[in-house]
Each structure stands twice: as C-alpha cells, then as structure tokens.
PDB file of N, CA, C and O in Angstrom:
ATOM      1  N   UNK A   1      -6.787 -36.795 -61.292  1.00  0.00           N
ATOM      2  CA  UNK A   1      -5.976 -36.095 -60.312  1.00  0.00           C
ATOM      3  C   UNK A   1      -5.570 -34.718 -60.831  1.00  0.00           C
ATOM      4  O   UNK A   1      -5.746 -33.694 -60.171  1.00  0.00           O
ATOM      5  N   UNK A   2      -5.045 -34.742 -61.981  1.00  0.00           N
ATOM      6  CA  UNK A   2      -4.394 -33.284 -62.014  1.00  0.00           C
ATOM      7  C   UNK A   2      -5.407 -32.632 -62.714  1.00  0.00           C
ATOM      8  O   UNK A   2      -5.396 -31.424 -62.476  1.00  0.00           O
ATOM      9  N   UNK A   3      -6.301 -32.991 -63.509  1.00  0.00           N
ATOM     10  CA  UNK A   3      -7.511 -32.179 -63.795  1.00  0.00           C
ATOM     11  C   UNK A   3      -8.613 -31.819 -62.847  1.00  0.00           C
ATOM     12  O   UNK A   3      -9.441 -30.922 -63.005  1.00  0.00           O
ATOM     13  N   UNK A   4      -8.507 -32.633 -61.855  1.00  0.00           N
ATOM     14  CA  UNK A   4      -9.421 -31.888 -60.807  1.00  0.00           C
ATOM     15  C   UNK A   4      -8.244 -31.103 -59.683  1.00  0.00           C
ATOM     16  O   UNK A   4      -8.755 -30.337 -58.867  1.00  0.00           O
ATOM     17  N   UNK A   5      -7.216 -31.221 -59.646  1.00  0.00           N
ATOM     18  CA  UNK A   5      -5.830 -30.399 -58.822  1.00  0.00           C
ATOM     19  C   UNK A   5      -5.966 -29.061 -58.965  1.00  0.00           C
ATOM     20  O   UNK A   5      -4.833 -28.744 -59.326  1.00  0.00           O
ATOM     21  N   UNK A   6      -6.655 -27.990 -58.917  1.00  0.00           N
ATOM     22  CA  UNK A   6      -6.217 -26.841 -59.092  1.00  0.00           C
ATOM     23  C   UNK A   6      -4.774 -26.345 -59.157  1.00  0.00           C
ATOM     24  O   UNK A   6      -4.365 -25.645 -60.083  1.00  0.00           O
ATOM     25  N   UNK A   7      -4.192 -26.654 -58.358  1.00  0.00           N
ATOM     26  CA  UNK A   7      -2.046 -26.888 -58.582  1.00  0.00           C
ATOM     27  C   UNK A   7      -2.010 -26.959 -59.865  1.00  0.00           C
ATOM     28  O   UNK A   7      -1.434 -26.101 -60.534  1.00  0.00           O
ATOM     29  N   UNK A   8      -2.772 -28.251 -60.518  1.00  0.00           N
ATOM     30  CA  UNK A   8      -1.957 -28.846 -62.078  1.00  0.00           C
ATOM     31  C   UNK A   8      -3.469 -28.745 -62.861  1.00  0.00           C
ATOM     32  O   UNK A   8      -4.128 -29.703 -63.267  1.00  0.00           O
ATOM     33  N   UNK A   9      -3.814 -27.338 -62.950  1.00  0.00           N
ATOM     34  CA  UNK A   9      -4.935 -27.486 -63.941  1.00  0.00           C
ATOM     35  C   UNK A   9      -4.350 -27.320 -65.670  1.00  0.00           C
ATOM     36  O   UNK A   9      -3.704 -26.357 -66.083  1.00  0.00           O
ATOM     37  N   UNK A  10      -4.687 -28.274 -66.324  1.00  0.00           N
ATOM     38  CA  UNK A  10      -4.727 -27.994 -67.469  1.00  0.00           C
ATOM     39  C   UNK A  10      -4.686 -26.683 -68.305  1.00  0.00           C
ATOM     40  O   UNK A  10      -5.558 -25.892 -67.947  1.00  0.00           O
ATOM     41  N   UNK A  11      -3.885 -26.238 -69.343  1.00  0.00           N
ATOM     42  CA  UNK A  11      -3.502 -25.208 -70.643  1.00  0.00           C
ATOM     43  C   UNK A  11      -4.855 -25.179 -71.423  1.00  0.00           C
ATOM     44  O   UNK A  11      -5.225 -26.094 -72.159  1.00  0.00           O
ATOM     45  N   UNK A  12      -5.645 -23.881 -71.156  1.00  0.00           N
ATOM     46  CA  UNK A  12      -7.044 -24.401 -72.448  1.00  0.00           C
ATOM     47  C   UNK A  12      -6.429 -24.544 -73.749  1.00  0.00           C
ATOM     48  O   UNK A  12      -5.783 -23.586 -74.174  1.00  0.00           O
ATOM     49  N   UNK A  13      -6.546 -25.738 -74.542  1.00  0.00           N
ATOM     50  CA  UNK A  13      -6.649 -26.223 -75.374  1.00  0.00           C
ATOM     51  C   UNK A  13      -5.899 -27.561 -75.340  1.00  0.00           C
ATOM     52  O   UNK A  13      -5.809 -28.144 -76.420  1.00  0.00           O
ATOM     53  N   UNK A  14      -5.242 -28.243 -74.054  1.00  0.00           N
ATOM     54  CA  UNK A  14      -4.506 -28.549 -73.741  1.00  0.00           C
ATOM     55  C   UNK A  14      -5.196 -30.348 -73.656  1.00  0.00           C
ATOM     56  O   UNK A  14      -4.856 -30.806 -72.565  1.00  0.00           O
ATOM     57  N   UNK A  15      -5.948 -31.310 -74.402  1.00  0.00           N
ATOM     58  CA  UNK A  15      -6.552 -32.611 -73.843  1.00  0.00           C
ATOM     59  C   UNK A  15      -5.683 -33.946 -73.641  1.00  0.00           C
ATOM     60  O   UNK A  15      -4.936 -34.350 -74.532  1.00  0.00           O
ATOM     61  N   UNK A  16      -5.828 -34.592 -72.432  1.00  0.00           N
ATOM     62  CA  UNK A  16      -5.368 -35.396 -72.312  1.00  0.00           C
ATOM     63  C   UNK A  16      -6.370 -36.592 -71.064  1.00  0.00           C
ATOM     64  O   UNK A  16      -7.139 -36.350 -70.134  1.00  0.00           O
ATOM     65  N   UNK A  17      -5.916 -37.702 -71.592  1.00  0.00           N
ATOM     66  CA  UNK A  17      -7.440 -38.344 -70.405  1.00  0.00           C
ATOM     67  C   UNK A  17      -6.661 -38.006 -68.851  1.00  0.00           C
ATOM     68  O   UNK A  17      -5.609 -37.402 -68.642  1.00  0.00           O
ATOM     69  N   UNK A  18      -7.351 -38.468 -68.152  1.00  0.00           N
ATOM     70  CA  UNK A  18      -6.930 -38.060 -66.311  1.00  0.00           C
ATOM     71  C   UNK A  18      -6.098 -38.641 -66.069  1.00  0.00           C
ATOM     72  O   UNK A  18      -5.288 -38.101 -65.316  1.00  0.00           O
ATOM     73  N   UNK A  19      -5.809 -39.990 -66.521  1.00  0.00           N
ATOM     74  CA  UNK A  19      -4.717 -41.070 -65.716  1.00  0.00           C
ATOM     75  C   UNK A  19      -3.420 -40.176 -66.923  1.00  0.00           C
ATOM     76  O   UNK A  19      -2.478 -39.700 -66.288  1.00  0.00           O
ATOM     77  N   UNK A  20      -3.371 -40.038 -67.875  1.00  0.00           N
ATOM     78  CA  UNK A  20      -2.252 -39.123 -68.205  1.00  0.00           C
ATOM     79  C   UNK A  20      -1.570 -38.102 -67.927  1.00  0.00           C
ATOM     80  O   UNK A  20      -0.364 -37.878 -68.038  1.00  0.00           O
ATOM     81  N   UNK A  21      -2.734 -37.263 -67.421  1.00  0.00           N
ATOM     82  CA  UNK A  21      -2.365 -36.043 -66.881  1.00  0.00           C
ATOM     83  C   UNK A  21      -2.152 -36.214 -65.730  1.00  0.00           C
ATOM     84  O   UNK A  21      -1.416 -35.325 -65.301  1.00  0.00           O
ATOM     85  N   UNK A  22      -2.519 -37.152 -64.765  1.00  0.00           N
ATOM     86  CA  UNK A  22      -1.941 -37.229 -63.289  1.00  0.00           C
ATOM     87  C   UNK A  22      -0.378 -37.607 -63.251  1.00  0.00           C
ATOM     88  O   UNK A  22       0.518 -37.152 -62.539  1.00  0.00           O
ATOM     89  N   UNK A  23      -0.344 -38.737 -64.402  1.00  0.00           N
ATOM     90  CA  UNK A  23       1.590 -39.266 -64.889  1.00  0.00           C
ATOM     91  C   UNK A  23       2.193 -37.739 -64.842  1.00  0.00           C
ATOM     92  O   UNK A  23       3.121 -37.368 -64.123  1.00  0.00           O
ATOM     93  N   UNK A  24       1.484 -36.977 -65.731  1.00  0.00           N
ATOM     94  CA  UNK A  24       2.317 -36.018 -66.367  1.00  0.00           C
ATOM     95  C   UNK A  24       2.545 -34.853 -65.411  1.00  0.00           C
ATOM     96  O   UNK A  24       3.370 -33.977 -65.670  1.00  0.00           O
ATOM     97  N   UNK A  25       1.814 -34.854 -64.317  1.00  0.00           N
ATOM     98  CA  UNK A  25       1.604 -33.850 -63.238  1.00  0.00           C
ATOM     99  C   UNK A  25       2.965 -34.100 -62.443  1.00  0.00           C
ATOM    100  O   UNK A  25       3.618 -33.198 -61.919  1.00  0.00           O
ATOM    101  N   UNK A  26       3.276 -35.358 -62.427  1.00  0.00           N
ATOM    102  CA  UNK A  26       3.596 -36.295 -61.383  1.00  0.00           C
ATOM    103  C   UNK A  26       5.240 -35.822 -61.714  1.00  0.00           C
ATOM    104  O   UNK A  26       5.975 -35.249 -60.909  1.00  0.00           O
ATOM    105  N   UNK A  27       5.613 -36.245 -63.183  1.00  0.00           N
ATOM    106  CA  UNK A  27       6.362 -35.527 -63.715  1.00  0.00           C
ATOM    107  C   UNK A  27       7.138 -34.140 -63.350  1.00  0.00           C
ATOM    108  O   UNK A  27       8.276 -33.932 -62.929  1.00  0.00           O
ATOM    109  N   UNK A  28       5.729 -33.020 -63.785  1.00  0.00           N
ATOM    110  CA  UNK A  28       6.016 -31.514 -63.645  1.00  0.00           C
ATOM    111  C   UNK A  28       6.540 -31.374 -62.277  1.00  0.00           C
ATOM    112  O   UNK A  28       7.590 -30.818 -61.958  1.00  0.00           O
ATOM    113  N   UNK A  29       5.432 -32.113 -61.279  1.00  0.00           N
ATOM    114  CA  UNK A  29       6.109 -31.883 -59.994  1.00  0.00           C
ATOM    115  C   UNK A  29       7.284 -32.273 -59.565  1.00  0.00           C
ATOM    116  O   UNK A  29       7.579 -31.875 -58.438  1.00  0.00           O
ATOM    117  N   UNK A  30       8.264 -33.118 -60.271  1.00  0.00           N
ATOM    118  CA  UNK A  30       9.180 -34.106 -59.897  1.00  0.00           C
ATOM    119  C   UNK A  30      10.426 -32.632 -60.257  1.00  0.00           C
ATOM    120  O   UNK A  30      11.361 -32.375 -59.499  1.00  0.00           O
ATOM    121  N   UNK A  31      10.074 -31.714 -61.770  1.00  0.00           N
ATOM    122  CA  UNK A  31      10.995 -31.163 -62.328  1.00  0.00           C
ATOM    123  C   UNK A  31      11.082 -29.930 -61.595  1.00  0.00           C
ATOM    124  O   UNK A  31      12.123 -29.427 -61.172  1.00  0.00           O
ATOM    125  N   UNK A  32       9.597 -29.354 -61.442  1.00  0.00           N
ATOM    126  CA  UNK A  32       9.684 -28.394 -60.608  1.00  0.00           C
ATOM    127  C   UNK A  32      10.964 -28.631 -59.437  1.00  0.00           C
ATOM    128  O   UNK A  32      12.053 -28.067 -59.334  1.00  0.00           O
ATOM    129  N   UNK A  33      10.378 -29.624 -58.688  1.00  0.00           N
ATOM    130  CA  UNK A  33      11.499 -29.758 -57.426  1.00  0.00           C
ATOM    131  C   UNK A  33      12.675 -29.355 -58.055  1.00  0.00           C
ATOM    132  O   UNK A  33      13.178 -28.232 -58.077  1.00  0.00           O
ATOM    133  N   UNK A  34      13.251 -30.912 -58.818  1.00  0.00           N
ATOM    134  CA  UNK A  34      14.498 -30.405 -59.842  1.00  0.00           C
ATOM    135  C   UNK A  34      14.854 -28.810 -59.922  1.00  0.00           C
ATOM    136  O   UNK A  34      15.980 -28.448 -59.580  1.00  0.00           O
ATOM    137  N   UNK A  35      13.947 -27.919 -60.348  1.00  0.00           N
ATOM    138  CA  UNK A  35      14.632 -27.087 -60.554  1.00  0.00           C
ATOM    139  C   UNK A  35      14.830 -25.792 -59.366  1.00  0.00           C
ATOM    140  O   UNK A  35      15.364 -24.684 -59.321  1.00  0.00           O
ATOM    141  N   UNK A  36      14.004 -26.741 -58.419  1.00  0.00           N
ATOM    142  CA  UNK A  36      14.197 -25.459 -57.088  1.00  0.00           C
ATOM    143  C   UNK A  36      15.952 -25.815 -56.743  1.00  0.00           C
ATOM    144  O   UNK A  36      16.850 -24.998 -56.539  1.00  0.00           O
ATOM    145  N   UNK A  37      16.023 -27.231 -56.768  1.00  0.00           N
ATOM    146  CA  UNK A  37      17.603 -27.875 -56.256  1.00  0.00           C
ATOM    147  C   UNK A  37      18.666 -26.914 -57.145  1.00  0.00           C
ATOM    148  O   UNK A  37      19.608 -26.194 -56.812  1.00  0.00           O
ATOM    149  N   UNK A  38      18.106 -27.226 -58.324  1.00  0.00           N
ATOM    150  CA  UNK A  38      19.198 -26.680 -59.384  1.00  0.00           C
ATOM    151  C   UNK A  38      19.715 -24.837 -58.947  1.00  0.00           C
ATOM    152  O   UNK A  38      20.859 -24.385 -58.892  1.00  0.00           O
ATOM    153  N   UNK A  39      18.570 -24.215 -58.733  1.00  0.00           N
ATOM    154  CA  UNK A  39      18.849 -22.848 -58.480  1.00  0.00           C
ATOM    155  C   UNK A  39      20.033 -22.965 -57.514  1.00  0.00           C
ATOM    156  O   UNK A  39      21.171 -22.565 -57.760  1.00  0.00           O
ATOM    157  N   UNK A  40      19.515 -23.724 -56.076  1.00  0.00           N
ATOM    158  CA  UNK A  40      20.427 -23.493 -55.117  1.00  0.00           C
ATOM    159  C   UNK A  40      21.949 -24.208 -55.656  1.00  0.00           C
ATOM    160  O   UNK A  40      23.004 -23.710 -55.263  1.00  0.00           O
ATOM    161  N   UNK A  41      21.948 -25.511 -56.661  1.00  0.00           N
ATOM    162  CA  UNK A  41      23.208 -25.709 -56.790  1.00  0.00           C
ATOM    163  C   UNK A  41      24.250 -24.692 -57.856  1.00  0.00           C
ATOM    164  O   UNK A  41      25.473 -24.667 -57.723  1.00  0.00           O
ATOM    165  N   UNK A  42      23.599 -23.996 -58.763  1.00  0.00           N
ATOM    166  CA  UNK A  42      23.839 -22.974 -59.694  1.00  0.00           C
ATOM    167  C   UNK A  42      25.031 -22.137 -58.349  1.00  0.00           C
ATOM    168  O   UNK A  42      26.241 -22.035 -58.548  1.00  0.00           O
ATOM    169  N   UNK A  43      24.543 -21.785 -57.447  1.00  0.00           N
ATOM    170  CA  UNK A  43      25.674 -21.012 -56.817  1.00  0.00           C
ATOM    171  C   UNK A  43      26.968 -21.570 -56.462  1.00  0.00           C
ATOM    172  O   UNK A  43      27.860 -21.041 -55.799  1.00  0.00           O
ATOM    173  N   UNK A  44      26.929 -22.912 -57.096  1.00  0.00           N
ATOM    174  CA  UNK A  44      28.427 -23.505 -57.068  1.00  0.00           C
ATOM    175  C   UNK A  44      29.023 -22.889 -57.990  1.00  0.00           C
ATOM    176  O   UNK A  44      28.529 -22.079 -58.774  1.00  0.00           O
ATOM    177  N   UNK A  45      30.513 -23.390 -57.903  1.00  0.00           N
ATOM    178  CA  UNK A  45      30.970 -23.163 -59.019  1.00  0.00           C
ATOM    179  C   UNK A  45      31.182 -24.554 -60.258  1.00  0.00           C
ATOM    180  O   UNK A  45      31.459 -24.500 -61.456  1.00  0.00           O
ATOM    181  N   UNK A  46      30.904 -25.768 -59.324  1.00  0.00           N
ATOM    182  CA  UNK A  46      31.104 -27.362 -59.844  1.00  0.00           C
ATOM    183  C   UNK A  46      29.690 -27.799 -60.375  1.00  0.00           C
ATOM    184  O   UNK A  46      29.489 -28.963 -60.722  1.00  0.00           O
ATOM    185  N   UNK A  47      28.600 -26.712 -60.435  1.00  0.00           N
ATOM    186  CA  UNK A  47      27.092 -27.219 -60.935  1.00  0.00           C
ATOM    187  C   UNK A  47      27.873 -27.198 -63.099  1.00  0.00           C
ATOM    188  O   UNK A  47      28.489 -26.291 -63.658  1.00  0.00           O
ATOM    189  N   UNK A  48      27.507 -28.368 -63.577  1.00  0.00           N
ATOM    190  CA  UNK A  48      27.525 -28.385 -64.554  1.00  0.00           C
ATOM    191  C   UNK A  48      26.329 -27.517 -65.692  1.00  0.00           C
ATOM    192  O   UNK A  48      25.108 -27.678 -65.682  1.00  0.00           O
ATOM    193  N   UNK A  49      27.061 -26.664 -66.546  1.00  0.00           N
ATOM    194  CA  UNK A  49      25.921 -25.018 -67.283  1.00  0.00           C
ATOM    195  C   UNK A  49      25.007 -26.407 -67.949  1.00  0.00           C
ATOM    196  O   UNK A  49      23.940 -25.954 -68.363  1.00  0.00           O
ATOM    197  N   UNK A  50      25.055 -27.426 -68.104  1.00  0.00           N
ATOM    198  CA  UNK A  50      24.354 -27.963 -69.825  1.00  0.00           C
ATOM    199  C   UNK A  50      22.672 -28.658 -68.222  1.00  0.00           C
ATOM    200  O   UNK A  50      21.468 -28.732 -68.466  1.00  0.00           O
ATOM    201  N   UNK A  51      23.402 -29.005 -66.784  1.00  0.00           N
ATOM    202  CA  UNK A  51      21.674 -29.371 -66.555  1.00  0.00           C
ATOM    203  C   UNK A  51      21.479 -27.992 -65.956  1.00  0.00           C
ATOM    204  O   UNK A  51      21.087 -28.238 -64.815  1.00  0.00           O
ATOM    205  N   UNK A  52      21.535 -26.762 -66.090  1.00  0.00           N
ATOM    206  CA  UNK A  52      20.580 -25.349 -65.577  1.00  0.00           C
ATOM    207  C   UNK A  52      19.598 -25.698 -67.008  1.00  0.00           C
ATOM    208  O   UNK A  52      18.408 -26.009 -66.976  1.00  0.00           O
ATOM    209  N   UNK A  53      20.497 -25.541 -68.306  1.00  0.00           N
ATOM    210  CA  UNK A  53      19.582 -25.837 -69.739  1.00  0.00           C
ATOM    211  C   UNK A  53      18.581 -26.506 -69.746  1.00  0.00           C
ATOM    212  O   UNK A  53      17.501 -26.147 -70.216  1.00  0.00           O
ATOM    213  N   UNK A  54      18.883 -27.830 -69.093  1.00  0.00           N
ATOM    214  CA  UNK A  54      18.141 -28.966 -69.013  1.00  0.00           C
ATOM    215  C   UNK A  54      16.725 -28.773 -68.406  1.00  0.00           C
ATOM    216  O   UNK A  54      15.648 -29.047 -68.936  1.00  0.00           O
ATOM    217  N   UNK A  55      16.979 -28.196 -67.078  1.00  0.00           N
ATOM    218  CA  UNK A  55      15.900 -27.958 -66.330  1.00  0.00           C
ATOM    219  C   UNK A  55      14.933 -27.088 -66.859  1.00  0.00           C
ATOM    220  O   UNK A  55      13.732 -27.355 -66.887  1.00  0.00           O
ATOM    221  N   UNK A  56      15.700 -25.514 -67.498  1.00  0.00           N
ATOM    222  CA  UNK A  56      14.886 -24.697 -67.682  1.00  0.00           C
ATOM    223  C   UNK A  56      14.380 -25.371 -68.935  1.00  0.00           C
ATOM    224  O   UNK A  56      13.300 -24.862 -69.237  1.00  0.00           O
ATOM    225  N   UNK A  57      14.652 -26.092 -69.581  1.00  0.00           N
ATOM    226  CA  UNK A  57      13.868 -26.552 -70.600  1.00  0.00           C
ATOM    227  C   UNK A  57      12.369 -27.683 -70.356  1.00  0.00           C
ATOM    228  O   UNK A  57      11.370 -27.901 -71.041  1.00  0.00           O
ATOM    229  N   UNK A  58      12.742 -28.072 -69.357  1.00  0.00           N
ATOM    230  CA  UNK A  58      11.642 -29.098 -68.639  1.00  0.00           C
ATOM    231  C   UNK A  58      10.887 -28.355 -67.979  1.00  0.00           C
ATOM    232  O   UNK A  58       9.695 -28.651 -68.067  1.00  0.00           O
ATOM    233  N   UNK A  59      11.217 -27.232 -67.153  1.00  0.00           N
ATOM    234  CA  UNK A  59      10.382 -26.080 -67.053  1.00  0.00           C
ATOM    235  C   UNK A  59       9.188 -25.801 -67.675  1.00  0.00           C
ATOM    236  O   UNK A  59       7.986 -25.934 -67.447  1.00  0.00           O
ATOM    237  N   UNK A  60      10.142 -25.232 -68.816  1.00  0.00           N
ATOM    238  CA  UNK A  60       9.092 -24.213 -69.823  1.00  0.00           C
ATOM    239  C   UNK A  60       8.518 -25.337 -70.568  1.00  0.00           C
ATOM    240  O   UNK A  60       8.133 -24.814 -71.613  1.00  0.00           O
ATOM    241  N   UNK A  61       8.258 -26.528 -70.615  1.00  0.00           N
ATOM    242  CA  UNK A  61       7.484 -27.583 -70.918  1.00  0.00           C
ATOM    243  C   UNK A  61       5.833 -28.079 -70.063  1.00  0.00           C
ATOM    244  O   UNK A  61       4.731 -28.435 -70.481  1.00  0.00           O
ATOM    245  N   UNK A  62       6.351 -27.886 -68.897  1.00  0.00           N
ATOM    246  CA  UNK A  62       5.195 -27.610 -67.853  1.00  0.00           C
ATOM    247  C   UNK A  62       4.427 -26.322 -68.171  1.00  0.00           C
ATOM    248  O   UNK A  62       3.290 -26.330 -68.644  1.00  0.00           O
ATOM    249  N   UNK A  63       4.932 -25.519 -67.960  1.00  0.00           N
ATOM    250  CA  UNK A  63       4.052 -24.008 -68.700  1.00  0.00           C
ATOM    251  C   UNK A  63       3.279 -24.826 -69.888  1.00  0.00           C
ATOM    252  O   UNK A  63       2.067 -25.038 -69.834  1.00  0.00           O
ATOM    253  N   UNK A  64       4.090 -25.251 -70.942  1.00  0.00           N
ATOM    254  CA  UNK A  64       3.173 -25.238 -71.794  1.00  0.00           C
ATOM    255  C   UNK A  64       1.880 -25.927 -71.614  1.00  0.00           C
ATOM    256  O   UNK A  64       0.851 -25.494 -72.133  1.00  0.00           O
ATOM    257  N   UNK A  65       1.913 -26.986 -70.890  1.00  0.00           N
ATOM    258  CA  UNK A  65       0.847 -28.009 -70.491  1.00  0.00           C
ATOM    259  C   UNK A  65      -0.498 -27.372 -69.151  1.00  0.00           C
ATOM    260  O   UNK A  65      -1.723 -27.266 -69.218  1.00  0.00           O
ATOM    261  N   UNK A  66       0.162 -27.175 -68.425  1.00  0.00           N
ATOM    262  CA  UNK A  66      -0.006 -26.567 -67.012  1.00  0.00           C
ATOM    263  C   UNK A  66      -0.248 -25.567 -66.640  1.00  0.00           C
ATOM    264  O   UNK A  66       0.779 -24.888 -66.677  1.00  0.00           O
ATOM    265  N   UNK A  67      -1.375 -24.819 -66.130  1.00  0.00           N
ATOM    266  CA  UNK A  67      -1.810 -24.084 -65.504  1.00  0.00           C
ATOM    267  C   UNK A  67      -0.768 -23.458 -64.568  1.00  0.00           C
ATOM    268  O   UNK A  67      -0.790 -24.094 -63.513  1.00  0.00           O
ATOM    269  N   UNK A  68       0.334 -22.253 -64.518  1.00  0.00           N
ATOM    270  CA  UNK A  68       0.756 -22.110 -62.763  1.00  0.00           C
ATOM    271  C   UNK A  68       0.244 -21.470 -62.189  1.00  0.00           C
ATOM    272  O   UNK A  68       0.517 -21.359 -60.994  1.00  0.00           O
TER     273      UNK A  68
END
C-alpha cells in the first residue's frame, strides 16, 4: 500500500517490507490529521504547549520516513 501510494512514497534509503509501511502510513496519516486539529486548537488559549511539541515531533518523524 504505501509503497505503491504515491501520497506515502518511501525516503530513498528508507527499507521496510509493504505490510509495514502500509501500518506505518496508516500511522503518518492518523498524525498528520492530528496535527491539522492541533493547529486549529493552538488558537485556544486552553490547548496544552507540551501536545503542539508532541505533534510537531510526530511530524518531523513522517518526513523522515515519507516522501511529502
């Protein structure tokens, strides 16, 4: 799935078998969302600072793996 996904193509140098990388896609996509929510809740003032960290850290974890 995510190696044939153009969406979730693989980091060259990046190996993992298919049924992993589809988990792991499955994942990215789950955080991505996560962090579209997070932006819009950031304009609270009751969004807790430690999950913006959180996210952008699960973020820049996908980069590393993931093609955007």
């Amino acid at each position: 799935m995510a190696q044939n996904d153009p969406q979730w193509q693989l980091q060259p140098g990046v190996v993992m078998n298919e049924q992993v990388a589809a988990d792991v896609a499955r994942i990215a996509c789950a955080l991505k969302s996560l962090s579209m929510y997070t932006s819009l809740v950031l304009e609270r003032d009751d969004c807790p600072a430690d999950l913006h960290e959180v996210v952008d850290e699960g973020v820049a974890a996908i980069g590393r793996v993931f093609v955007w």
